[in-house]
N, C-alpha and C positions, 0 to 999 in steps of 0.2 A: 544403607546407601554406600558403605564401602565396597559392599558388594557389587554395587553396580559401577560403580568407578571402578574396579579392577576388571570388570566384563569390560568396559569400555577400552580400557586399555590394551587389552589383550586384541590386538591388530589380526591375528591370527587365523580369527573365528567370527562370524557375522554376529553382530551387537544382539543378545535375548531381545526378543519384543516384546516378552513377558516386564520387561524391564523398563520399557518408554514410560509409562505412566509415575514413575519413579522422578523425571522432572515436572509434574503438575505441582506446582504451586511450593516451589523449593522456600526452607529456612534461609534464615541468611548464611548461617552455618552449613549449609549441605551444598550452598550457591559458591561460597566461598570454596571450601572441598574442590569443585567442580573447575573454580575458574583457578585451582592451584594446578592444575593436570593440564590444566584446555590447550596451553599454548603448545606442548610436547605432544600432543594427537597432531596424526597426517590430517593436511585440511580435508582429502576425502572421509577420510573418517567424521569429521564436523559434520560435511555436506550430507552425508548418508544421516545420520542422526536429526538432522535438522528435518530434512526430508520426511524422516518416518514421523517426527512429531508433530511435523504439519498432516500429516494421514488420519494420524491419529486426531489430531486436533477439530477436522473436517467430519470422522465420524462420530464424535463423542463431546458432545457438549457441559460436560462437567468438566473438562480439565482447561486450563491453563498454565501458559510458557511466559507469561508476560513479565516474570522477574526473571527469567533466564534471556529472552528476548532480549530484554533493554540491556541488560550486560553486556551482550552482545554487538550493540550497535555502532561501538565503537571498533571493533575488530579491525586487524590489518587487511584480512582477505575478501575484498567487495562480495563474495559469494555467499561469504557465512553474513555479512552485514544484512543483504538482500534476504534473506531466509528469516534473518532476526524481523526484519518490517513484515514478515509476511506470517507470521508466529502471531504480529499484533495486529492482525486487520479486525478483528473482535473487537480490539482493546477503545474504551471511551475515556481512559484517563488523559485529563487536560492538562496534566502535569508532562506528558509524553510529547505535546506541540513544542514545544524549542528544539527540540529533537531533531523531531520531523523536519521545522524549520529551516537548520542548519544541516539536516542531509538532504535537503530537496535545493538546497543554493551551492554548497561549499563544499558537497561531495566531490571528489576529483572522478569519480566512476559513474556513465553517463545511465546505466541500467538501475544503481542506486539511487542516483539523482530520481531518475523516474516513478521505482515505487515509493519512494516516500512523500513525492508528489500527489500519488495515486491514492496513497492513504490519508494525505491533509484533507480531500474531500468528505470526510467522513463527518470531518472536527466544522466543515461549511454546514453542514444539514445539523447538526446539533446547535450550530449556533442560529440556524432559522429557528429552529425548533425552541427557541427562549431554554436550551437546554448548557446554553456554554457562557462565560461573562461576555459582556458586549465587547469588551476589549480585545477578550482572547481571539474572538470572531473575527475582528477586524483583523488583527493581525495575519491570520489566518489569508484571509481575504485578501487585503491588500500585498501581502508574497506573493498569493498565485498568478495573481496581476501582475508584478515586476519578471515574473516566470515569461510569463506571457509577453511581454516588451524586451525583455533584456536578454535571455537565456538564447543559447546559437544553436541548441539540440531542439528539432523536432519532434522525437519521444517525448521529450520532459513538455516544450510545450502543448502540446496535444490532451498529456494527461493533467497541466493546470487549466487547460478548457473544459477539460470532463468534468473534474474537480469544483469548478466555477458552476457548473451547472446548477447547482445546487442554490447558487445564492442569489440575492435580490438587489444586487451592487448593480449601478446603472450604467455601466460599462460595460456586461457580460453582456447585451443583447445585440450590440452592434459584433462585438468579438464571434459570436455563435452566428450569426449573418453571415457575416468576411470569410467565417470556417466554410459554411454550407455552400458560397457561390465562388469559391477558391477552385472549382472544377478538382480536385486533388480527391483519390476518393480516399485517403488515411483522413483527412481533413475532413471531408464529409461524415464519416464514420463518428468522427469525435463530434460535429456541430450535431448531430442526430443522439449520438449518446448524452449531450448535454441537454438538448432539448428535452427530452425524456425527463431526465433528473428534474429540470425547473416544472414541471406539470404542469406547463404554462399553456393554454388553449390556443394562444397565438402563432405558436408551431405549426397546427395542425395540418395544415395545407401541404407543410413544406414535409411533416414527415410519412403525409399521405403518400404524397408524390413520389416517393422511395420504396415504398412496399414492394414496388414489383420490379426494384431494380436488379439489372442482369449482374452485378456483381455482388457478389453471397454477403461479407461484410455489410455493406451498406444495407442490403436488404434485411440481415440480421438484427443491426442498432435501429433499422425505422422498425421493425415489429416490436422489438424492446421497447422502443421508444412507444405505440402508439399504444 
């Protein structure tokens, strides 16, 4: 591994790819190593690194970044943060929602804000799935909500309707309504991506009626959806 921390360091020459696989499933010692260097790498350097191990992570399903990831979620540079969330879109550890929690509300970076919103959806469907504690769900559940009411960015809310999808809270069907008859077609896209997600047969109508809409999006999320 020193080896590849000095490839990495070496700014000079593009990162061995032979070498990516080298952050699946780091010691604490080899993580440590890693985050002695990280701060003195150019951030493009991060960004390229991050990049290829999402590549990698996309073709090959033995490996994991998930303790490299979470180190990282803290970072100064919202790019390398962003990369870290998307390293964990796999990840089902319930230990990772406070996280999420607090970069989906407190993040000052509105694209950050966004995907860790996009990935609390995951932790909704585990928790229908009697797969999460009832508490964690709530919690879960009840943020995406205050997303939804509170939040001034239209990304971040859009991605806690998608997210909401998911769940069987009796406030998401009127929320997925208001989405779909908001005339907006970002909005429709999300009320049609959430319909989907709830499997709910009461949609049906609404994402029939979309199928053959003239604008690609929308007509994309109703075929997803139906």
């Amino acid at each position: 591994f020193t080896l590849v921390l000095k490839s990495l360091q070496d700014t000079s020459t593009p990162f061995p790819a032979r070498y990516l696989r080298s952050f699946s499933d780091l010691s604490r010692k080899h993580l440590r190593d890693l985050m002695n260097i990280w701060e003195a790498l150019p951030e493009t350097r991060k960004v390229n690194l991050l990049e290829d191990l999402e590549d990698v992570m996309e073709s090959d399903t033995l490996v994991s970044f998930d303790s490299l990831a979470r180190e990282l979620l803290t970072d100064p540079h919202a790019s390398i943060r962003i990369f870290a969330l998307r390293l964990l879109w796999e990840c089902e550890d319930a230990s990772l929602i406070p996280d999420l929690l607090k970069l989906s509300t407190d993040d000052p970076d509105v694209d950050t804000r966004t995907t860790a919103t996009s990935l609390l959806g995951k932790y909704v469907l585990l928790g229908e799935l009697d797969a999460l504690r009832p508490e964690m769900k709530d919690m879960v559940v009840n943020n995406l909500l205050a997303i939804m009411k509170e939040d001034d960015q239209t990304q971040v809310k859009r991605r806690a309707l998608e997210s909401l999808g998911y769940s069987s809270h009796s406030a998401v069907p009127v929320m997925i309504q208001n989405a779909y008859l908001s005339e907006e077609a970002v909005w429709i896209t999300s009320a049609l991506c959430a319909m989907g997600r709830s499997a709910d047969e009461a949609w049906a109508s609404q994402v029939d009626n979309m199928i053959n809409s003239a604008i690609p999006e929308i007509q994309f999320e109703a075929v997803r959806a139906a």
